[in-house]
CHARMM internal coordinates of N, CA and C (Angstrom, degrees):
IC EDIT
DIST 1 N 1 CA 1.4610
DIST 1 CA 1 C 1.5237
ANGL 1 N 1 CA 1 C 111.10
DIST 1 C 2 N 1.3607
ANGL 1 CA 1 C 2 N 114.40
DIHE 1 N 1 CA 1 C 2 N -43.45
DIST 2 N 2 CA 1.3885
ANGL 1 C 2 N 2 CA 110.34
DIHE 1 CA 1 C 2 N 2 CA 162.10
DIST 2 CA 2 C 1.2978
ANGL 2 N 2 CA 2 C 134.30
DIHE 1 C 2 N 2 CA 2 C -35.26
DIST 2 C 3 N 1.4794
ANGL 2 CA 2 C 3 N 115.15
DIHE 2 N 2 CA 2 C 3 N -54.06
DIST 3 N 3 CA 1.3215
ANGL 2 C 3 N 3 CA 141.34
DIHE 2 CA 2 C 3 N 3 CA 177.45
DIST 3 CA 3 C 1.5769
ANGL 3 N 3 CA 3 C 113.11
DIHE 2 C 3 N 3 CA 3 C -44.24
DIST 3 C 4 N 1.3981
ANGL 3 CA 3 C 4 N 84.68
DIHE 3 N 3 CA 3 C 4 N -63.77
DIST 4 N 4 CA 1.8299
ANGL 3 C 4 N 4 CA 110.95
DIHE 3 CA 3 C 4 N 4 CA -179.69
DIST 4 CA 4 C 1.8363
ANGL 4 N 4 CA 4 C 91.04
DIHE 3 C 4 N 4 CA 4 C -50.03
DIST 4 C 5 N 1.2988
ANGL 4 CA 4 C 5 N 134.32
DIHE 4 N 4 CA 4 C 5 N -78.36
DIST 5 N 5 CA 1.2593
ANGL 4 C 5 N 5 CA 145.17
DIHE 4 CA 4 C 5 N 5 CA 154.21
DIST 5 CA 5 C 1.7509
ANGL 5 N 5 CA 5 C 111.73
DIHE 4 C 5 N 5 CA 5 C 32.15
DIST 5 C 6 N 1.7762
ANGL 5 CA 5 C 6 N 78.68
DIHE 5 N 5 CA 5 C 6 N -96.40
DIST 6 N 6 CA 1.2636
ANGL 5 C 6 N 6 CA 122.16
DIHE 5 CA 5 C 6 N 6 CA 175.09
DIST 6 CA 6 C 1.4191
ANGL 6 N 6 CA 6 C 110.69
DIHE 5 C 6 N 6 CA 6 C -50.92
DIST 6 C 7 N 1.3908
ANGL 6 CA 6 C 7 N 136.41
DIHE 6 N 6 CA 6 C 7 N -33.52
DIST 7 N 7 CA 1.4135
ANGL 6 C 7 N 7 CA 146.63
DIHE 6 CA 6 C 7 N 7 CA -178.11
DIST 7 CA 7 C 1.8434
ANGL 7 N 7 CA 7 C 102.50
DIHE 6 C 7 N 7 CA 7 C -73.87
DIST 7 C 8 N 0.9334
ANGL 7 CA 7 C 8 N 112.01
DIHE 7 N 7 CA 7 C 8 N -54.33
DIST 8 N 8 CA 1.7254
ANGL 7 C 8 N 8 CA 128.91
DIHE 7 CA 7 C 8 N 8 CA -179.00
DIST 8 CA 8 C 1.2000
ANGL 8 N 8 CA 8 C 107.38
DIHE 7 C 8 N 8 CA 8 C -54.49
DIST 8 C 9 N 1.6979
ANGL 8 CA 8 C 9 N 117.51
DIHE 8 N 8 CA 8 C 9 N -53.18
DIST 9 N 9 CA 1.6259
ANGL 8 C 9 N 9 CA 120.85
DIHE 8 CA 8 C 9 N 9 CA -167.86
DIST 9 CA 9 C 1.4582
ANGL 9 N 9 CA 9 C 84.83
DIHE 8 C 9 N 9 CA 9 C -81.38
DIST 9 C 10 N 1.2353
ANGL 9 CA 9 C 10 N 152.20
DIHE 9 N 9 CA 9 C 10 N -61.22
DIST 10 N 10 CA 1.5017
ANGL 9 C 10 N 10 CA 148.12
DIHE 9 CA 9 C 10 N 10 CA -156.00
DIST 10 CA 10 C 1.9131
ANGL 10 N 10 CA 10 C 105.31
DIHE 9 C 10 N 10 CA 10 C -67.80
DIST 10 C 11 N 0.9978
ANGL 10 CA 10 C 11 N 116.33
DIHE 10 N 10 CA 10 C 11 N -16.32
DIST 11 N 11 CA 1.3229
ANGL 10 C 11 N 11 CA 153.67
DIHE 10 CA 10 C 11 N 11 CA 173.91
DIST 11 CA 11 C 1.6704
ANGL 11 N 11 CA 11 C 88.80
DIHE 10 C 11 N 11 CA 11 C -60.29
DIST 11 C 12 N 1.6799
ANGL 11 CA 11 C 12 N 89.88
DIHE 11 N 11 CA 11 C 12 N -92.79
DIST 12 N 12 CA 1.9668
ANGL 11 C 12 N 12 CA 103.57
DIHE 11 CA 11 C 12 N 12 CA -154.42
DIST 12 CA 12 C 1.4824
ANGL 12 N 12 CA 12 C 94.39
DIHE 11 C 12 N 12 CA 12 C -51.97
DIST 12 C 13 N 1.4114
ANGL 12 CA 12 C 13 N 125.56
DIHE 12 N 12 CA 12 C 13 N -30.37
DIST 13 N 13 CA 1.6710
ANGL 12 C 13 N 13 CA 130.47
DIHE 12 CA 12 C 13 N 13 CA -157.04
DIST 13 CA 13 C 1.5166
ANGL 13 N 13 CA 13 C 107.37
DIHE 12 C 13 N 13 CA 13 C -63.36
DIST 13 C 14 N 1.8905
ANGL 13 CA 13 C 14 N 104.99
DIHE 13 N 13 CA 13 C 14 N -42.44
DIST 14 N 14 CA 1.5813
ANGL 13 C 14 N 14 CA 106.41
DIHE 13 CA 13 C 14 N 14 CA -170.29
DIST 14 CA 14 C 1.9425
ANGL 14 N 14 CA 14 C 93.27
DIHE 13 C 14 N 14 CA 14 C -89.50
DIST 14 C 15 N 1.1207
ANGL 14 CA 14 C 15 N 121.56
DIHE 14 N 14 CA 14 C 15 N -27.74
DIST 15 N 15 CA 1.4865
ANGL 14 C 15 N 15 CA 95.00
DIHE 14 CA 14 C 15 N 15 CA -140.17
DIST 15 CA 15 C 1.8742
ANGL 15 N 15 CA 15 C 109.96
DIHE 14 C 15 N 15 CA 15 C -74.49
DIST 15 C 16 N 1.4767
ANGL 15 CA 15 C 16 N 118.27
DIHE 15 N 15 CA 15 C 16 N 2.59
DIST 16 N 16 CA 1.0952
ANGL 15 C 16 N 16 CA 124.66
DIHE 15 CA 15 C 16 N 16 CA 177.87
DIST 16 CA 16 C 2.1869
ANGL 16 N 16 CA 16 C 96.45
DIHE 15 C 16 N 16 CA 16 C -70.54
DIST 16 C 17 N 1.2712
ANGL 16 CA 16 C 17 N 98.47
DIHE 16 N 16 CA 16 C 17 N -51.88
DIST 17 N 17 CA 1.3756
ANGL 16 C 17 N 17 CA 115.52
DIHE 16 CA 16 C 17 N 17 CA -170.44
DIST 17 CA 17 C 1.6341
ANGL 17 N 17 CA 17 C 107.90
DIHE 16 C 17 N 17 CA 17 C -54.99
DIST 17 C 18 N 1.1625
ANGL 17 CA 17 C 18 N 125.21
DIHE 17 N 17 CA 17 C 18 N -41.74
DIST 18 N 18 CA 1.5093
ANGL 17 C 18 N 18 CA 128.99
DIHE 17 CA 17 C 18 N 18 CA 171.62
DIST 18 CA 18 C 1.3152
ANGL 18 N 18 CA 18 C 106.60
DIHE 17 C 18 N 18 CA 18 C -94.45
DIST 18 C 19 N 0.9573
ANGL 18 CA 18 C 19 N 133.76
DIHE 18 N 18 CA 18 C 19 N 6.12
DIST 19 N 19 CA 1.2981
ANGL 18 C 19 N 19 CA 123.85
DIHE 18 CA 18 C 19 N 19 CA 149.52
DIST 19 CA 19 C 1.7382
ANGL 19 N 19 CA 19 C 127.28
DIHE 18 C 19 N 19 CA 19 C -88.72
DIST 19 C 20 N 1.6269
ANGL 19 CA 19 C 20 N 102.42
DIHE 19 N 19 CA 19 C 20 N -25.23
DIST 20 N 20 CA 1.3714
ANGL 19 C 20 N 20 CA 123.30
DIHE 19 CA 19 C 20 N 20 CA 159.13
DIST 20 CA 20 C 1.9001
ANGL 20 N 20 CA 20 C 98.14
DIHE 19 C 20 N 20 CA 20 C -58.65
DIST 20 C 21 N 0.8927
ANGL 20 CA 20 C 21 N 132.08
DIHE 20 N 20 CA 20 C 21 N -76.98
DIST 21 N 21 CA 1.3467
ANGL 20 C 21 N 21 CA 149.63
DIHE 20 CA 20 C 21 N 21 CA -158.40
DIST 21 CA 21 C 1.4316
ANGL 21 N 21 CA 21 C 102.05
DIHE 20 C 21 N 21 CA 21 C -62.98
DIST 21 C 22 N 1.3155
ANGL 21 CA 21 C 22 N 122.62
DIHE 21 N 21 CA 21 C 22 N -38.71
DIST 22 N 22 CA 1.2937
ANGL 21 C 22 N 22 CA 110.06
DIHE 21 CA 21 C 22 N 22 CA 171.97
DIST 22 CA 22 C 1.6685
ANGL 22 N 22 CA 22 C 111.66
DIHE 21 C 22 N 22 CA 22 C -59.40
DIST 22 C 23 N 1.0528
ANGL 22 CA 22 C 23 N 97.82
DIHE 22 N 22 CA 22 C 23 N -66.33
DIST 23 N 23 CA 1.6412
ANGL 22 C 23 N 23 CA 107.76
DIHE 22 CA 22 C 23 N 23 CA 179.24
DIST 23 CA 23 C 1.4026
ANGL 23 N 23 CA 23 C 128.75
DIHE 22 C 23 N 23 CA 23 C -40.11
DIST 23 C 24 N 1.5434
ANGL 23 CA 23 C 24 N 100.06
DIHE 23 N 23 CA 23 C 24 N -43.55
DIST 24 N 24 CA 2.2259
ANGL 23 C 24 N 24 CA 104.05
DIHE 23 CA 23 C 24 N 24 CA 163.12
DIST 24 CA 24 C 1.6374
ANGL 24 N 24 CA 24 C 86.07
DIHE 23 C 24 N 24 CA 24 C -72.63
DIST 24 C 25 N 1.2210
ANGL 24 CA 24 C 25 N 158.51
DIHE 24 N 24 CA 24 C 25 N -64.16
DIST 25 N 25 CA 1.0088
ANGL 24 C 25 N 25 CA 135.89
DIHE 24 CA 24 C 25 N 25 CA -164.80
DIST 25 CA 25 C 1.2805
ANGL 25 N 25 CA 25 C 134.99
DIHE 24 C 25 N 25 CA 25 C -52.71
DIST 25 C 26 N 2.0159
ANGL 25 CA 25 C 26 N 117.52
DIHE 25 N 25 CA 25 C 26 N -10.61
DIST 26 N 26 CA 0.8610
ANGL 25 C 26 N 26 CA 112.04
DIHE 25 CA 25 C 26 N 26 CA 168.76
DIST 26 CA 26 C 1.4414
ANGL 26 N 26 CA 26 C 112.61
DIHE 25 C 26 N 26 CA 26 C -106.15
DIST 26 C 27 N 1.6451
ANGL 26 CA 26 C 27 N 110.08
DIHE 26 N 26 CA 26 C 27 N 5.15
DIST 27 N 27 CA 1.5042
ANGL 26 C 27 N 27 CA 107.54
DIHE 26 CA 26 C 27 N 27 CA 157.90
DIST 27 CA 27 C 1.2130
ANGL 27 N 27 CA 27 C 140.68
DIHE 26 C 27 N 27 CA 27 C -94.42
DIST 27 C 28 N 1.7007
ANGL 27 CA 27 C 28 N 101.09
DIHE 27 N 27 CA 27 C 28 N -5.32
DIST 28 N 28 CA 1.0950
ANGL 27 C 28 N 28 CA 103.42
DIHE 27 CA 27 C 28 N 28 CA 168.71
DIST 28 CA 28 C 2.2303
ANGL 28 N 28 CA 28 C 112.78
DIHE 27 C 28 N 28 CA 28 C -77.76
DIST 28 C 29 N 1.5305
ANGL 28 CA 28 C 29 N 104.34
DIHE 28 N 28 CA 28 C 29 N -54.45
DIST 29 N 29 CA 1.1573
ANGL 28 C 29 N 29 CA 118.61
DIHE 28 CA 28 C 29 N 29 CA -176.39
DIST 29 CA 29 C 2.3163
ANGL 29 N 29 CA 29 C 93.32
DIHE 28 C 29 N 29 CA 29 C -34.43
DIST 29 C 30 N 1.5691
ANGL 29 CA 29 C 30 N 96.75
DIHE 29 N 29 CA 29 C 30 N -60.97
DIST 30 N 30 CA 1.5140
ANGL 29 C 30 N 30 CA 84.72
DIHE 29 CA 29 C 30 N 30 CA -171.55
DIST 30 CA 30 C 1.9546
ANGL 30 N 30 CA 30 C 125.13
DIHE 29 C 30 N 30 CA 30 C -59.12
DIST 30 C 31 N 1.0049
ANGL 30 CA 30 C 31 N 95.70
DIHE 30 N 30 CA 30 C 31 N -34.41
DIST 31 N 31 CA 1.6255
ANGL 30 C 31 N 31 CA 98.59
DIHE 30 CA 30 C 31 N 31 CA 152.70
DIST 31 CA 31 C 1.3595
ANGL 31 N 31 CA 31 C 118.43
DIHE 30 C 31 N 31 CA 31 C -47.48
DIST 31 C 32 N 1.2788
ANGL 31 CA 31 C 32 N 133.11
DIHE 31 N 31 CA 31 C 32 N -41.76
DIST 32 N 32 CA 1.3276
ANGL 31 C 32 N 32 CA 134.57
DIHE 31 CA 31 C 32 N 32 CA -175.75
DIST 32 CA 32 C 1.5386
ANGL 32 N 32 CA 32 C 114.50
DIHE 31 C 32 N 32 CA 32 C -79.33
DIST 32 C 33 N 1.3320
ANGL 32 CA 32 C 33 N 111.85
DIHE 32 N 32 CA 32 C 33 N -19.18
DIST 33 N 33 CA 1.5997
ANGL 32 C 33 N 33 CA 120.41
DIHE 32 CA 32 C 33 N 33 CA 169.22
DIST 33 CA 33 C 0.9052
ANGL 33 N 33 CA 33 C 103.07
DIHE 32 C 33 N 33 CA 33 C -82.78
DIST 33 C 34 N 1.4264
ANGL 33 CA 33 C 34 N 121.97
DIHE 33 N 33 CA 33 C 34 N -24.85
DIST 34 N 34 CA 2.1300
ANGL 33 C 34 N 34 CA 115.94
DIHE 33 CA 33 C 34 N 34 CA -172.00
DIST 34 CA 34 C 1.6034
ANGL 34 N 34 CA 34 C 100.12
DIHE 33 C 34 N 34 CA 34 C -86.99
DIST 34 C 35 N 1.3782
ANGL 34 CA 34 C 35 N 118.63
DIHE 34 N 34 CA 34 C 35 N -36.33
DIST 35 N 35 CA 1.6456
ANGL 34 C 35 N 35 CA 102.35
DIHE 34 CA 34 C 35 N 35 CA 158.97
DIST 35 CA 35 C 1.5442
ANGL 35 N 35 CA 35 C 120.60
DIHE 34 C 35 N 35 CA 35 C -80.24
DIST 35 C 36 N 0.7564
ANGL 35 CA 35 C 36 N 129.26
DIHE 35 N 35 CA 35 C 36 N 30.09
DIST 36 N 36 CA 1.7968
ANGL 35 C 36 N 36 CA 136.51
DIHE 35 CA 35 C 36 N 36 CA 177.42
DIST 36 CA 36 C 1.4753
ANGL 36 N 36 CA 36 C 86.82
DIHE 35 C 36 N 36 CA 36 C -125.45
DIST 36 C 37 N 0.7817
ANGL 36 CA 36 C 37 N 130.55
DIHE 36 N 36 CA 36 C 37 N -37.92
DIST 37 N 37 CA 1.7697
ANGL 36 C 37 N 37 CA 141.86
DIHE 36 CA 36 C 37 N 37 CA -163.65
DIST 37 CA 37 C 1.7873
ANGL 37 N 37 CA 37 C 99.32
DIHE 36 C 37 N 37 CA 37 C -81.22
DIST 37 C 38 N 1.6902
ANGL 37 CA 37 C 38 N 122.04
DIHE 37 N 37 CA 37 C 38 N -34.29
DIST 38 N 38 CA 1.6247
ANGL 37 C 38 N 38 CA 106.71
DIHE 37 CA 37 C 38 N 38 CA -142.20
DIST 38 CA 38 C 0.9156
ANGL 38 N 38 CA 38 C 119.40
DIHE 37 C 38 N 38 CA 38 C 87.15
DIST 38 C 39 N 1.3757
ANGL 38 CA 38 C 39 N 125.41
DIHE 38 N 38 CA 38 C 39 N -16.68
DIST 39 N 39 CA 1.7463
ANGL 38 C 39 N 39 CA 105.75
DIHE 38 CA 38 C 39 N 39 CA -153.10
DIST 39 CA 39 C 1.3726
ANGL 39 N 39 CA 39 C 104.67
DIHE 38 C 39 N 39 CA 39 C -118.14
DIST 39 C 40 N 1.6753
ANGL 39 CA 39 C 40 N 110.26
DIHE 39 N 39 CA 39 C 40 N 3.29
DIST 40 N 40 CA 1.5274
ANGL 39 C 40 N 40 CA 92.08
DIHE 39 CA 39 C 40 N 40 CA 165.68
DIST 40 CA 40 C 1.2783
ANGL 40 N 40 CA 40 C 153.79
DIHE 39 C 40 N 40 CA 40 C -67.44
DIST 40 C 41 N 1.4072
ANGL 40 CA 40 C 41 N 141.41
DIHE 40 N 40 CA 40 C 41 N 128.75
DIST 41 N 41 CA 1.6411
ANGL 40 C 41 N 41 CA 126.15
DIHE 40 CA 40 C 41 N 41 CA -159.22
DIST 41 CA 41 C 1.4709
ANGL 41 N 41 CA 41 C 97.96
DIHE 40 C 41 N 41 CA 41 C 111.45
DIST 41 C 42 N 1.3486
ANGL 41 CA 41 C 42 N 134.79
DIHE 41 N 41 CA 41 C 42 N -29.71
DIST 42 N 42 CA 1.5084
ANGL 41 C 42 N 42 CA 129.61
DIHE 41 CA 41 C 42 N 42 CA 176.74
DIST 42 CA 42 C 1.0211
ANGL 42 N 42 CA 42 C 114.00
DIHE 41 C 42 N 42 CA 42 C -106.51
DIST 42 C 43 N 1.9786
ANGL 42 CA 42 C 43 N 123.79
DIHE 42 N 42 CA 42 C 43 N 136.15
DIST 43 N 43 CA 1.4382
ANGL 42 C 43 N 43 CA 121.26
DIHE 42 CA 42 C 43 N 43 CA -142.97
DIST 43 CA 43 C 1.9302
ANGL 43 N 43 CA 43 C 85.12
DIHE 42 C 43 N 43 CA 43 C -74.80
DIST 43 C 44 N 1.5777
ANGL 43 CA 43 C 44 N 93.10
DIHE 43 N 43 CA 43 C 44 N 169.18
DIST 44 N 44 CA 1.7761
ANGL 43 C 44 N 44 CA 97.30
DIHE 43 CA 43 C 44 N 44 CA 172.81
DIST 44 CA 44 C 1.3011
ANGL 44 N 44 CA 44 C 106.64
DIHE 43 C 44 N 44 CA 44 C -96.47
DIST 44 C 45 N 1.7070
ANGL 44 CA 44 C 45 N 143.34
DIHE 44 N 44 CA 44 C 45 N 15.77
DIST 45 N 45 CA 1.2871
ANGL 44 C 45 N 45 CA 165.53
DIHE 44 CA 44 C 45 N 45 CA 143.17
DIST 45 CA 45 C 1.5282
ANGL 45 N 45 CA 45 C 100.28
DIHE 44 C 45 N 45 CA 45 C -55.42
DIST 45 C 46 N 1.1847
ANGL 45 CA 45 C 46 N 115.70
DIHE 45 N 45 CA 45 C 46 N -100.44
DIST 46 N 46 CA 1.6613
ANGL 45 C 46 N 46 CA 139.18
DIHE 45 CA 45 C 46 N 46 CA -156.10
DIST 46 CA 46 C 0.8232
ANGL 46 N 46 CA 46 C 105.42
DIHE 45 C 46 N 46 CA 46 C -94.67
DIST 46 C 47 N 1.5288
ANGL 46 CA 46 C 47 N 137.86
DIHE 46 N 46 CA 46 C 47 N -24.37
DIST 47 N 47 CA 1.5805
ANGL 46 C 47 N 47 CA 129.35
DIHE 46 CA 46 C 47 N 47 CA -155.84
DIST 47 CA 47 C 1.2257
ANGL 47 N 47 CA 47 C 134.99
DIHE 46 C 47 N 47 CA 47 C 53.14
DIST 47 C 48 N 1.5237
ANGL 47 CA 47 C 48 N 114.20
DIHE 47 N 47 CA 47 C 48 N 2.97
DIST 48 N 48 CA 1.2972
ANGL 47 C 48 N 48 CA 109.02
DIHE 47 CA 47 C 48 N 48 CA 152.33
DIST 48 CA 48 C 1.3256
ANGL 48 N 48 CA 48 C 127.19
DIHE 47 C 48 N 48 CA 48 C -57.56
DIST 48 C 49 N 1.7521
ANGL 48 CA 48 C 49 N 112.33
DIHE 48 N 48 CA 48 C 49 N -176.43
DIST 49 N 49 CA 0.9997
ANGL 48 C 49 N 49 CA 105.54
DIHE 48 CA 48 C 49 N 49 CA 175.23
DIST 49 CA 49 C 1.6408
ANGL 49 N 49 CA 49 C 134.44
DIHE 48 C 49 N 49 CA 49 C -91.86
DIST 49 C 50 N 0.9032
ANGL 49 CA 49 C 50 N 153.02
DIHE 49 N 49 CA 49 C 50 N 136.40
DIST 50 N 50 CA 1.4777
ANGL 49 C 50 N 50 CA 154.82
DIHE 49 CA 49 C 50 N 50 CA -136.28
DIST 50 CA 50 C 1.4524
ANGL 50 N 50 CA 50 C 104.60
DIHE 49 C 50 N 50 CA 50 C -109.83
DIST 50 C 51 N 1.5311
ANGL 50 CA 50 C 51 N 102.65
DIHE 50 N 50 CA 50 C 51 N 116.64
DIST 51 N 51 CA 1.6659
ANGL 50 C 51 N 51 CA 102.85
DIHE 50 CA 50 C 51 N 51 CA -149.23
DIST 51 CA 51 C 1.6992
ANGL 51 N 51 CA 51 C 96.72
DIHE 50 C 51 N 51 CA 51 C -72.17
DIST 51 C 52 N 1.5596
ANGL 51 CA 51 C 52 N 94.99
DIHE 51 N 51 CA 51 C 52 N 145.96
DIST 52 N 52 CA 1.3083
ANGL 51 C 52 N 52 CA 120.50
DIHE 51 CA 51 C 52 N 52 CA 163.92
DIST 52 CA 52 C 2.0043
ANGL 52 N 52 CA 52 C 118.30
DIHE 51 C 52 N 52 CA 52 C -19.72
DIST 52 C 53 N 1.0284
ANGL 52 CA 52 C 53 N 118.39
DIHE 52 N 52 CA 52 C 53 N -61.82
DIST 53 N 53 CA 1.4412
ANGL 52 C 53 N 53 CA 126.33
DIHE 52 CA 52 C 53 N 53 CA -157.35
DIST 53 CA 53 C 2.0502
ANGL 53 N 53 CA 53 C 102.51
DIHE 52 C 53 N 53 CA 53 C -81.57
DIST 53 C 54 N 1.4396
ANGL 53 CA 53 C 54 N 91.03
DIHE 53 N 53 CA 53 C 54 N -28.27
DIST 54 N 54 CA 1.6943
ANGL 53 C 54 N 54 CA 98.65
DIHE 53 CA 53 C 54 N 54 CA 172.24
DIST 54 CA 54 C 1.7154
ANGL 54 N 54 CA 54 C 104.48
DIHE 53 C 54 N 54 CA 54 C -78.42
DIST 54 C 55 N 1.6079
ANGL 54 CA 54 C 55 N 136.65
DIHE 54 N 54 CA 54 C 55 N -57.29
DIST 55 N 55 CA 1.1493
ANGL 54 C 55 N 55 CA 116.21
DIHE 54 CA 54 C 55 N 55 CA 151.71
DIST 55 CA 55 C 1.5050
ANGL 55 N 55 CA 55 C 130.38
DIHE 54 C 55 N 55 CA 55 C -20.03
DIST 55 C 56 N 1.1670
ANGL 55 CA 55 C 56 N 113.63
DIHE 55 N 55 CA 55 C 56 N -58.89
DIST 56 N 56 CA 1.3761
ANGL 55 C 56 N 56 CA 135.97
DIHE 55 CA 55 C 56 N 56 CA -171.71
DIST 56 CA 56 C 1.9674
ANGL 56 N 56 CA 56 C 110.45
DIHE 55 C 56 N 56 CA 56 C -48.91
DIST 56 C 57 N 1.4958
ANGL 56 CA 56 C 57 N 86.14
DIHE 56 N 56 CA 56 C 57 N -43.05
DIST 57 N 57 CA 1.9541
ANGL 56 C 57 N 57 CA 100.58
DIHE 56 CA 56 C 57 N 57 CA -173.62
DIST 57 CA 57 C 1.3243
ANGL 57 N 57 CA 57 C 93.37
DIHE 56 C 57 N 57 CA 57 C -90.84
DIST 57 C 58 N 1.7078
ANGL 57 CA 57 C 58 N 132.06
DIHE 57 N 57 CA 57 C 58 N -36.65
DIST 58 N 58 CA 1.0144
ANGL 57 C 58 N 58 CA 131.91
DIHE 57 CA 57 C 58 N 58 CA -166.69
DIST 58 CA 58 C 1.4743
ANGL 58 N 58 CA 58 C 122.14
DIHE 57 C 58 N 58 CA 58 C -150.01
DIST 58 C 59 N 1.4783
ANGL 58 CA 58 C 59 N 121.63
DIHE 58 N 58 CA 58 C 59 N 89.55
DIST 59 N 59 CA 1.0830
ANGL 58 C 59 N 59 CA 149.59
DIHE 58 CA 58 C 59 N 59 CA -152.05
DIST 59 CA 59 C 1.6974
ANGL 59 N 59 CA 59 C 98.14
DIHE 58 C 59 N 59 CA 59 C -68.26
DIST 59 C 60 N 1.1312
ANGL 59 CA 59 C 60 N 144.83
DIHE 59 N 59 CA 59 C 60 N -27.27
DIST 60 N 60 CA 1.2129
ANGL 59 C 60 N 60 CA 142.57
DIHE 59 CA 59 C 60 N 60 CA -145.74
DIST 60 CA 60 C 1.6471
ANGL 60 N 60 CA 60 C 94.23
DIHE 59 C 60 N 60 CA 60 C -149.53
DIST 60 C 61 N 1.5909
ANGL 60 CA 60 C 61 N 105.50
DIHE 60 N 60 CA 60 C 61 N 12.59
DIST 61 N 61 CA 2.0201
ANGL 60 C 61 N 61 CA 102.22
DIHE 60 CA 60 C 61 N 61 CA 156.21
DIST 61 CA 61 C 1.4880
ANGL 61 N 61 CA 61 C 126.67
DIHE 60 C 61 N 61 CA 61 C -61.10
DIST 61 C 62 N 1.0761
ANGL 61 CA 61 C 62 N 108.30
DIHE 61 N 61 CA 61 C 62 N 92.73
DIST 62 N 62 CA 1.5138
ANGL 61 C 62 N 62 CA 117.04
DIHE 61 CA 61 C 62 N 62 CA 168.15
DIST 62 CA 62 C 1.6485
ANGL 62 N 62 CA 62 C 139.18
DIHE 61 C 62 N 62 CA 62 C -32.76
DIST 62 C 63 N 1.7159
ANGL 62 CA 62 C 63 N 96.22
DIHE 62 N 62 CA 62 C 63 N -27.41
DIST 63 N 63 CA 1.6769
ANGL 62 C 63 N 63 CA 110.23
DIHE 62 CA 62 C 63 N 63 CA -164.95
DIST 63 CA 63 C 1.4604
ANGL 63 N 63 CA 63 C 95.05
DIHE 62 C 63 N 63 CA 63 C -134.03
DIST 63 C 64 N 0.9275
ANGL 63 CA 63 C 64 N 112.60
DIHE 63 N 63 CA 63 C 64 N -170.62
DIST 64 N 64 CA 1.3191
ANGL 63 C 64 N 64 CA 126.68
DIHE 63 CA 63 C 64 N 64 CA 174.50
DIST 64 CA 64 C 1.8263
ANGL 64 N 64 CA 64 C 116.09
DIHE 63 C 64 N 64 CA 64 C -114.87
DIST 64 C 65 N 0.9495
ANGL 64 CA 64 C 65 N 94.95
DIHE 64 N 64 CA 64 C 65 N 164.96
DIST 65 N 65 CA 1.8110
ANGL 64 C 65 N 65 CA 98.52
DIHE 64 CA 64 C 65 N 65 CA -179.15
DIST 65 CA 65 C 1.4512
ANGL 65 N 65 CA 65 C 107.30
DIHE 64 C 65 N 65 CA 65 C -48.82
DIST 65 C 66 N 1.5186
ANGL 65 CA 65 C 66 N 116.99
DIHE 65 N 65 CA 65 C 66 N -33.39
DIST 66 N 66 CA 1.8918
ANGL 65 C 66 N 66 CA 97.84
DIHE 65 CA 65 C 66 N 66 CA -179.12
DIST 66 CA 66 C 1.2845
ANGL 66 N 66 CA 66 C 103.19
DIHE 65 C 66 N 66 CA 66 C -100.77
DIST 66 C 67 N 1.1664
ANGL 66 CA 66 C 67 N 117.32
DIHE 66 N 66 CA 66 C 67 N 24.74
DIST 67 N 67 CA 1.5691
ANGL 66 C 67 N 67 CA 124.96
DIHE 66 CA 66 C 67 N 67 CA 170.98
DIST 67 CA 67 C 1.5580
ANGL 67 N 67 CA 67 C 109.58
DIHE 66 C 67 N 67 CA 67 C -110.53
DIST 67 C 68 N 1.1930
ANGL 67 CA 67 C 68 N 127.31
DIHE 67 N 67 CA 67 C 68 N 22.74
DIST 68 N 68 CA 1.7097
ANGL 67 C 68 N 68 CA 95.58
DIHE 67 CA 67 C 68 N 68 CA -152.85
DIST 68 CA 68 C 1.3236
ANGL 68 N 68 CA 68 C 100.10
DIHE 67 C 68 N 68 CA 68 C -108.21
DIST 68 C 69 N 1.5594
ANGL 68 CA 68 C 69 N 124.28
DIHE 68 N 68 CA 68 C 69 N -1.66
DIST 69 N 69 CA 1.1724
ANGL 68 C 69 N 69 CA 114.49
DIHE 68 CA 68 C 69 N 69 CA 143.15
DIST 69 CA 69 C 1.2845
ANGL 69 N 69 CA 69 C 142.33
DIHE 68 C 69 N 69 CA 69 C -40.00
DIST 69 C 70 N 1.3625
ANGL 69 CA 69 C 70 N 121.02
DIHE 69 N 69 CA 69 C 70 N -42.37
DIST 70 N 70 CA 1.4163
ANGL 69 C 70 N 70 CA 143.85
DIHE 69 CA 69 C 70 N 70 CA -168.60
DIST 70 CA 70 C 2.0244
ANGL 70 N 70 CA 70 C 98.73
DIHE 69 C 70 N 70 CA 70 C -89.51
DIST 70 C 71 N 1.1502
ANGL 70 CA 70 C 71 N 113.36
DIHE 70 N 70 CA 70 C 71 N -6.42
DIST 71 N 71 CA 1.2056
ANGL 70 C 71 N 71 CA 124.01
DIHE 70 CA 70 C 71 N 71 CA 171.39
DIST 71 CA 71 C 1.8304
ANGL 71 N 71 CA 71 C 116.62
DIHE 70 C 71 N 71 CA 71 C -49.35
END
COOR INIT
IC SEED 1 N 1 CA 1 C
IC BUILD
């Protein structure tokens, strides 16, 4: 019963963390279709271009700063 316990709490501890990790993992993978695509660097909103310093913090930003709602 301990075990079982110990499995649940080690459990609740990671699953916030792979659920973080899933999610950059599916932003990174979609970034990698937008350079297979061309289209990386231009928001997927407007199609402009996605300013420099937001790349910079965030390599796999999809939108642009007046987009980042739609993020």
């Amino acid at each position: 019963r301990v075990d079982v316990a110990d499995r649940m709490d080690e459990f609740e501890y990671r699953e916030p963390m792979v659920a973080a990790l899933e999610g950059r993992l599916h932003q990174v993978t979609a970034a990698s279709a937008r350079i297979d695509a061309g289209t990386y660097g231009n928001c997927i909103v407007c199609q402009n271009q996605i300013e420099v310093e937001r790349l910079e913090a965030n390599p796999a930003a999809a939108t642009c700063k007046q987009h980042l709602e739609h993020a």
